[in-house]
C-alpha positions as CSV (number, residue, x, y, z in Angstrom):
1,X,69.2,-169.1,188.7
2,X,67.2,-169.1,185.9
3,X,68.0,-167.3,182.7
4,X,66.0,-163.9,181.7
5,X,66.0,-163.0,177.8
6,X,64.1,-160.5,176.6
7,X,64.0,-159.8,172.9
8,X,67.5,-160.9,172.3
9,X,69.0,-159.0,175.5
10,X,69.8,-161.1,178.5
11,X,69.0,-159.8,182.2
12,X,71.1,-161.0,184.4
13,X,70.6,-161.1,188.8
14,X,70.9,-157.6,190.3
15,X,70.4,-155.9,186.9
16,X,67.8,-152.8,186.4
17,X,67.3,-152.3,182.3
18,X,65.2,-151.0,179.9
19,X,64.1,-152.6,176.6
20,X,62.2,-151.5,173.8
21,X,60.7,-153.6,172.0
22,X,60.2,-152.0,167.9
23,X,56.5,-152.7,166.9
24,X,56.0,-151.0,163.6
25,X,55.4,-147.9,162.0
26,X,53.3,-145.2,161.9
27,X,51.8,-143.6,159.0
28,X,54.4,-141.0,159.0
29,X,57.4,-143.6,158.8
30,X,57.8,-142.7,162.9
31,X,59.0,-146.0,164.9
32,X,56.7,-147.0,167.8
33,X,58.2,-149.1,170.5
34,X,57.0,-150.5,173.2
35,X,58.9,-150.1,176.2
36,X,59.5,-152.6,179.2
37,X,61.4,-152.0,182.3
38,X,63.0,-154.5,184.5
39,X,63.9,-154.5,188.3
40,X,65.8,-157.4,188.8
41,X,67.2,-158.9,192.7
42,X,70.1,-160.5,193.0
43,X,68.1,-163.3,194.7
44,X,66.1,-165.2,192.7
45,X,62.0,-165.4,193.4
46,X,58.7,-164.8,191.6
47,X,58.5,-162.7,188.4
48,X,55.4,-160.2,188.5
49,X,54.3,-158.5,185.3
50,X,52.8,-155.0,186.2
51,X,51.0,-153.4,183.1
52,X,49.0,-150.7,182.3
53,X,47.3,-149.1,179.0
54,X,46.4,-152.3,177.4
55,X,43.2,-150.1,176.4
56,X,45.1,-146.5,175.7
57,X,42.1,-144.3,176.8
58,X,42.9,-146.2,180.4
59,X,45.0,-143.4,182.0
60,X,45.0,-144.4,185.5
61,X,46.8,-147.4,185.5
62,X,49.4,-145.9,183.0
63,X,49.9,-143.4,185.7
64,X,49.9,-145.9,188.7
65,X,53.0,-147.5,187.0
66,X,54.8,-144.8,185.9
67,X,54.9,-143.6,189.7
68,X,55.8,-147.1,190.9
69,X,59.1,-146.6,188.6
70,X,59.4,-142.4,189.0
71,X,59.2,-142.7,192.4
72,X,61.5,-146.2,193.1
73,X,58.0,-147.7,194.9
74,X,59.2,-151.3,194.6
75,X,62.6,-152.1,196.2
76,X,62.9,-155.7,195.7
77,X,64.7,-158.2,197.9
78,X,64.5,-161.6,195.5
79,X,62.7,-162.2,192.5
80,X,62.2,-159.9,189.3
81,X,59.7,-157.1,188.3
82,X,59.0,-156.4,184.7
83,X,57.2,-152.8,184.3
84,X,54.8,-151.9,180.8
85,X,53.7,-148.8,181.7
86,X,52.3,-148.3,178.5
87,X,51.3,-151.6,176.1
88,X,48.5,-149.9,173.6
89,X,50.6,-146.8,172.3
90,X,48.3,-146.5,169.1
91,X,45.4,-146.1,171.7
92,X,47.0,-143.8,173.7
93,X,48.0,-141.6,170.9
94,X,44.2,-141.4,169.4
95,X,42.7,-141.2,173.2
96,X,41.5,-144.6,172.3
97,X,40.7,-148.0,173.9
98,X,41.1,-150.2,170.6
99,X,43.8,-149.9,167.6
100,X,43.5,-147.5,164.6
101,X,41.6,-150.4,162.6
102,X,39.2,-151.2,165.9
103,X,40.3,-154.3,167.4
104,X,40.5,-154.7,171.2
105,X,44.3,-155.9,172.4
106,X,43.0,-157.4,175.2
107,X,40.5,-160.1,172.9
108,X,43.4,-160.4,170.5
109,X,45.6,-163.4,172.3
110,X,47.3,-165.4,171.5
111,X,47.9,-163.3,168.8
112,X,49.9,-163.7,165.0
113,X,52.9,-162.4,164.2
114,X,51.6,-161.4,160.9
115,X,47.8,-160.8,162.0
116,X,46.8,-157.2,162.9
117,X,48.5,-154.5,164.7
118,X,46.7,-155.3,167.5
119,X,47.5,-159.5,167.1
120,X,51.0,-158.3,166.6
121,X,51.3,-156.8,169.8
122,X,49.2,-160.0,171.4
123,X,51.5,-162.0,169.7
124,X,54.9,-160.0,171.6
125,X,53.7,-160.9,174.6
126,X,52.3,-163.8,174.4
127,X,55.7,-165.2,173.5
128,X,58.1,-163.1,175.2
129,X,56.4,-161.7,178.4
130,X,54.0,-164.5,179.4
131,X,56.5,-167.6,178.9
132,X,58.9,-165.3,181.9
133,X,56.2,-164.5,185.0
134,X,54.9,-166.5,187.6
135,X,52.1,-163.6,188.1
136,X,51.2,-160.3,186.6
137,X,48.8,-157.3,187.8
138,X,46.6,-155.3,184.8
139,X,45.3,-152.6,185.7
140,X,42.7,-150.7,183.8
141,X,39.6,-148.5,184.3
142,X,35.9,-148.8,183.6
143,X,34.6,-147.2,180.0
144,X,33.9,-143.8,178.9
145,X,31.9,-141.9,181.5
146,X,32.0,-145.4,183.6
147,X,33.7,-145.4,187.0
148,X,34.6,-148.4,189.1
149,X,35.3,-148.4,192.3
150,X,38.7,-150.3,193.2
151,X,38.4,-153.5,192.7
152,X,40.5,-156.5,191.3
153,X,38.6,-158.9,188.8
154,X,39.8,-162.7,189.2
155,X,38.2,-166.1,188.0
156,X,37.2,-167.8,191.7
157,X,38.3,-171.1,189.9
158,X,42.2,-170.0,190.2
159,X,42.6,-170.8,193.4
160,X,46.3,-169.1,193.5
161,X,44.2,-165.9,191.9
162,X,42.6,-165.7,194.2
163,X,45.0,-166.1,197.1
164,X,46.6,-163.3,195.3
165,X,43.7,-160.8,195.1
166,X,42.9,-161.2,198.9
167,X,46.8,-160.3,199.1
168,X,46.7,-157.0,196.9
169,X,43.3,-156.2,199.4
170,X,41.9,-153.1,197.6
171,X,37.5,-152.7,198.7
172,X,35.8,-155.3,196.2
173,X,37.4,-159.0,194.6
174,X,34.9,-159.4,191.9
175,X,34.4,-163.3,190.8
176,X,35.0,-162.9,186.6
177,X,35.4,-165.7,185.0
178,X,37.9,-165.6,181.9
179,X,37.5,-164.1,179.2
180,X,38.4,-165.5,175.3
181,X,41.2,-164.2,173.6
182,X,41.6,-161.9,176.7
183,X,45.4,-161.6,178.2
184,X,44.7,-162.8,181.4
185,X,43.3,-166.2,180.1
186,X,45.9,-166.5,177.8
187,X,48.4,-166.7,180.7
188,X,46.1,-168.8,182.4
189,X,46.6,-171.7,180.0
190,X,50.0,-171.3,180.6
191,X,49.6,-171.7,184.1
192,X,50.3,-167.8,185.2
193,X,48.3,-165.9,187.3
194,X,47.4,-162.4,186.4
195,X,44.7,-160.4,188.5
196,X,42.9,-157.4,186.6
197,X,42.6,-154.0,189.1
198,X,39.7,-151.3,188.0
199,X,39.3,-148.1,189.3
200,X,37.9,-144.9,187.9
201,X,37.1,-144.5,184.4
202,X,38.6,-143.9,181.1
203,X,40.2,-140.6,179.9
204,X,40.2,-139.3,183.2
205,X,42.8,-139.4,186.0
206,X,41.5,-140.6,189.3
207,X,44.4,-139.7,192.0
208,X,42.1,-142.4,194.8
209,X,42.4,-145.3,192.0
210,X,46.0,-144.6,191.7
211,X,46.9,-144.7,195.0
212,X,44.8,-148.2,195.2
213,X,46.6,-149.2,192.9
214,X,49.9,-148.9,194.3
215,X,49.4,-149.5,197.9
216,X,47.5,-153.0,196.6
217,X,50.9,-153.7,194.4
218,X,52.8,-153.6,197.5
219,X,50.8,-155.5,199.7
220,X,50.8,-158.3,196.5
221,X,54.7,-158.1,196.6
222,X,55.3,-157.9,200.1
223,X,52.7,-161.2,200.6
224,X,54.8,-163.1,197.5
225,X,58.3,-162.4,199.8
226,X,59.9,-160.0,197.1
227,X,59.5,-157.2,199.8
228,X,60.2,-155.9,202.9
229,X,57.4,-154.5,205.0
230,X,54.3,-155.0,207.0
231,X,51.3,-155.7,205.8
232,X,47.9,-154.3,207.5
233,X,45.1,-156.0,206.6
234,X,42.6,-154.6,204.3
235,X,39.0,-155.7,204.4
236,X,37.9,-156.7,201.5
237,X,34.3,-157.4,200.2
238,X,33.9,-160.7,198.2
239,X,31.1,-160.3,195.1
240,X,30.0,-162.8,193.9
241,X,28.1,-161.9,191.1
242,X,27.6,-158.3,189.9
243,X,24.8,-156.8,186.8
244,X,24.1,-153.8,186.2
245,X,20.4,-151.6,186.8
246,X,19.4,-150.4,183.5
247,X,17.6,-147.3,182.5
248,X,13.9,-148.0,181.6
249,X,13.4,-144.9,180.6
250,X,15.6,-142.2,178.5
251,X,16.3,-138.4,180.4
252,X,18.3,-137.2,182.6
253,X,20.1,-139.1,185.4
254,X,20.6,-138.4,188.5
255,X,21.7,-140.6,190.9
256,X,21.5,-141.0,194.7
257,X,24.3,-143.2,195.3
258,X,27.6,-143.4,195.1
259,X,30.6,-145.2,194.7
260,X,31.2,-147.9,197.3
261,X,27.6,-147.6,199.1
262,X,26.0,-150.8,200.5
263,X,22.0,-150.4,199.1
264,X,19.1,-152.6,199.7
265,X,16.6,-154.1,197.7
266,X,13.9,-151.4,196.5
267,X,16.3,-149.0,197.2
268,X,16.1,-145.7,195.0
269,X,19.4,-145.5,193.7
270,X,18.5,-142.5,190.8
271,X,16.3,-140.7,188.7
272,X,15.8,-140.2,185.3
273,X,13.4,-137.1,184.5
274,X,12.7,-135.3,180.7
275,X,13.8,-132.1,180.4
276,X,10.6,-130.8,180.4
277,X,9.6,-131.5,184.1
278,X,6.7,-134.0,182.8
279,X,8.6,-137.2,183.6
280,X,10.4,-138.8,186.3
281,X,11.1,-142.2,186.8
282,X,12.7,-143.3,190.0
283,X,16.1,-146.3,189.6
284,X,15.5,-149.0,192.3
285,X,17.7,-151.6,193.6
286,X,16.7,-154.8,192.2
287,X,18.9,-156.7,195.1
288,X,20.8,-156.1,197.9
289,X,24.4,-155.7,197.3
290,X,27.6,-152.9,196.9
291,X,27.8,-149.9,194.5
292,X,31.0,-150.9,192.3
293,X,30.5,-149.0,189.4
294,X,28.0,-145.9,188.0
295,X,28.0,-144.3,185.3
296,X,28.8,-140.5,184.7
297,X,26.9,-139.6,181.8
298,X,24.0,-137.1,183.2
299,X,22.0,-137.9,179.7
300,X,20.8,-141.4,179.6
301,X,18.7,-143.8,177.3
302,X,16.4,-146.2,177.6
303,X,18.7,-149.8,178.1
304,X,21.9,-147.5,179.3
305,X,24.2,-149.5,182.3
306,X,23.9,-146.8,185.1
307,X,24.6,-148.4,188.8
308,X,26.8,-151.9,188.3
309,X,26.1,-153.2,192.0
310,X,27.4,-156.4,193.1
311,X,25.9,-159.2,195.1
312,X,28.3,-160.7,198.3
């Protein structure tokens, strides 16, 4: 069996431990750590990263792996899970997606040791996370007043990604190509596989992106052999390509649509109107396609993303 160190401290087959991993300071001189549990089988198998709060304003998928652990959701029968319920603590602290100076964790990789906070933290788990899975699971949320629908975000190049998405089975598998300096492309190069899930939007705690969330982890773990159980298969929409309808117009938005809706081309998927009852501009579907994200904010201006609908 293959050896498992993490920061210093070995895990050995059949083991359940925490680590915490010191980061820095804060201003006040209080230690910040970031915590990683591990669920270990006495068999060997896969080892599957499940994350959440990489942005810290990203509460749902913080949640969905708290639960996993709270309520013992993953009994394991080989391999190893290694749980980060929370990776962005600054961000989490200052309801934030980014660090205290503004960088982005998740366009910080491969990160430097003695770069920024946030290149710090890349640079943790670039070199002791990445280097120990086979695959991972990330799960984060759309932006401020910016909902997804369920969905899990893979490159349709990654072949085993993919295999994998299909396996988790939540509504949409969105085709998104990697990103720079992101995490997930970072494992990439290293030949590990790590699916994105969104649902529901920042700062707010959505219970039907949870549950998605979990049930799609189980499915994934069950399909990789690390479970027991039976899977029932989920139908899942394949998009190929996804944009978003832009507001022409600033007002008031009011759309006629929601999350998950099939719409047609010429469709009327809103309406932006002035306050003053002089204007009123209807949103129309510039393509046929699936309602995977809208945006919340009722005030709008001109250029604002409101429907994100993707294209099968």
């Amino acid at each position: 069996m293959k050896e498992m160190v993490i920061n210093g401290v070995k895990v050995r087959p059949g083991q359940s431990m925490n680590i915490d991993i010191a980061i820095a300071r804060l201003p006040t001189h209080t230690l910040i750590d970031l915590p990683i549990f591990i669920n270990r089988a006495k068999e060997d198998g896969p080892v599957v990263l499940i994350s959440g709060g990489v942005h810290g304003d990203e509460i749902n998928g913080i949640v969905a792996v708290r639960k996993m652990l709270e309520e013992n959701l993953i009994s394991l029968m080989k391999g190893t899970v290694i749980f980060m319920p929370l990776v962005n603590v600054y961000g989490f602290l200052s309801s934030s997606r980014t660090f205290p100076d503004g960088r982005d964790l998740n366009r910080s990789f491969p990160g430097n040791k003695k770069g920024s906070l946030a290149s710090q933290i890349a640079f943790i788990l670039s070199n002791e996370i990445i280097p120990l899975i086979d695959y991972g699971i990330d799960f984060h949320t759309g932006g401020r007043m910016l909902s997804n629908y369920p969905q899990i975000r893979v490159d349709y190049k990654d072949k085993k990604g993919l295999e994998l998405a299909t396996a988790f089975g939540t509504h949409y598998i969105l085709n998104s190509p990697h990103i720079d300096k992101s995490f997930r492309k970072e494992a990439y190069k290293r030949r590990k596989h790590i699916l994105v899930y969104e649902g529901g939007e920042s700062m707010r705690l959505d219970e039907y992106a949870v549950e998605e969330a979990l049930l799609g982890t189980q499915r994934m773990l069950i399909h990789l052999g690390m479970m027991e159980g039976n899977v029932t298969p989920k139908s899942t929409i394949m998009i190929s390509e996804s944009s978003w309808v832009r507001a022409k117009v600033s007002g008031i938005f009011t759309s006629t649509v929601k999350l998950g809706d099939e719409v047609k081309k010429g469709q009327i998927l809103a309406k932006i109107t002035d306050p003053y009852g002089q204007v009123k501009v209807p949103v129309k579907a510039t393509h046929n396609g699936h309602v995977v994200g809208l945006n919340n904010n009722p005030v709008v201006n001109s250029g604002d993303a409101l429907v994100h609908v993707g294209r099968v």
